[in-house]
C-alpha positions in Angstrom: 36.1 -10.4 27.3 34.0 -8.0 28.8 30.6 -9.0 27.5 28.4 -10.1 30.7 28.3 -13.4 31.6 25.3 -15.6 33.2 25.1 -18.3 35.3 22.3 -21.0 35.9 22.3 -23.3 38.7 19.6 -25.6 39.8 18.1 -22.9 42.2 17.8 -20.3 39.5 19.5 -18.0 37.3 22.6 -15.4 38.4 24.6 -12.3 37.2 25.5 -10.7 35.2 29.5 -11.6 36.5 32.7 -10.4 33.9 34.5 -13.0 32.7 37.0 -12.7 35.5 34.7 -13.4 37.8 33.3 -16.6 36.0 36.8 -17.9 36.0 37.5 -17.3 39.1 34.2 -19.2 40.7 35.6 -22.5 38.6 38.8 -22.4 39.8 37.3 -22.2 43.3 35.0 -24.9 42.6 31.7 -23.0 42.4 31.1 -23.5 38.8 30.2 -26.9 38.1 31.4 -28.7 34.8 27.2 -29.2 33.9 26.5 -25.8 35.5 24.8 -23.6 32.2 26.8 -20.2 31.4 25.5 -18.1 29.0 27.0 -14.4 27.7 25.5 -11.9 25.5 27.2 -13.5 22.8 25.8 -16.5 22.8 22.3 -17.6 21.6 22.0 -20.3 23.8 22.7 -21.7 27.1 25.6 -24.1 26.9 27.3 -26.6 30.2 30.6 -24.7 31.7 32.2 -28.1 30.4 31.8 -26.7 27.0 32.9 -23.2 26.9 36.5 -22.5 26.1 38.7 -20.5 29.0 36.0 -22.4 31.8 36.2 -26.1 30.6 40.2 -26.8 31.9 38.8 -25.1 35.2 35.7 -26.3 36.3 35.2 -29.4 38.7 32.4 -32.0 39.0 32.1 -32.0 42.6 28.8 -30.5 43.6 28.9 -27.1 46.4 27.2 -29.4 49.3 30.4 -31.6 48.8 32.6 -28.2 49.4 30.2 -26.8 52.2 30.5 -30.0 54.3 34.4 -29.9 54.5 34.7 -26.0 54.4 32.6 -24.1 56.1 34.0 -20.6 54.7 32.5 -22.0 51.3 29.1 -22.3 52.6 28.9 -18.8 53.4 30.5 -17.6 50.7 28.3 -19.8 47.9 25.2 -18.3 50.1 26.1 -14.8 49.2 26.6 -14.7 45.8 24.4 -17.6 45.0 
């Protein structure tokens, strides 16, 4: 896939990542299952939950839960986010 791919959190809106990348951030546990994704493709915003290839992969444990018992995610979720 090598459309571009948008992410919306509840501080604001973030990209374009490739599709690669969005994977990557759910396996890690930065993409939230209710977090909305969008790529060119689509029309609308839809939940990570819902998008084939990022549904199996995303968690619904929120990034203050992974910043209080790792601190290298903190920092890391502060850059790119």
């Amino acid at each position: 896939m090598d459309q571009r791919w948008f992410l919306r959190k509840e501080r604001g809106d973030y990209g374009p990542y490739s599709w690669e990348q969005m994977q990557q951030y759910a396996r890690e546990g930065r993409l939230e299952k209710e977090d909305l994704v969008k790529s060119d493709a689509m029309a609308e915003w839809a939940t990570a939950s819902e998008v084939p290839g990022l549904s199996s992969l995303v968690r619904g444990a929120s990034p203050s839960t992974h910043a209080k018992t790792d601190p290298a995610f903190s920092v890391v979720v502060n850059t790119i986010f």
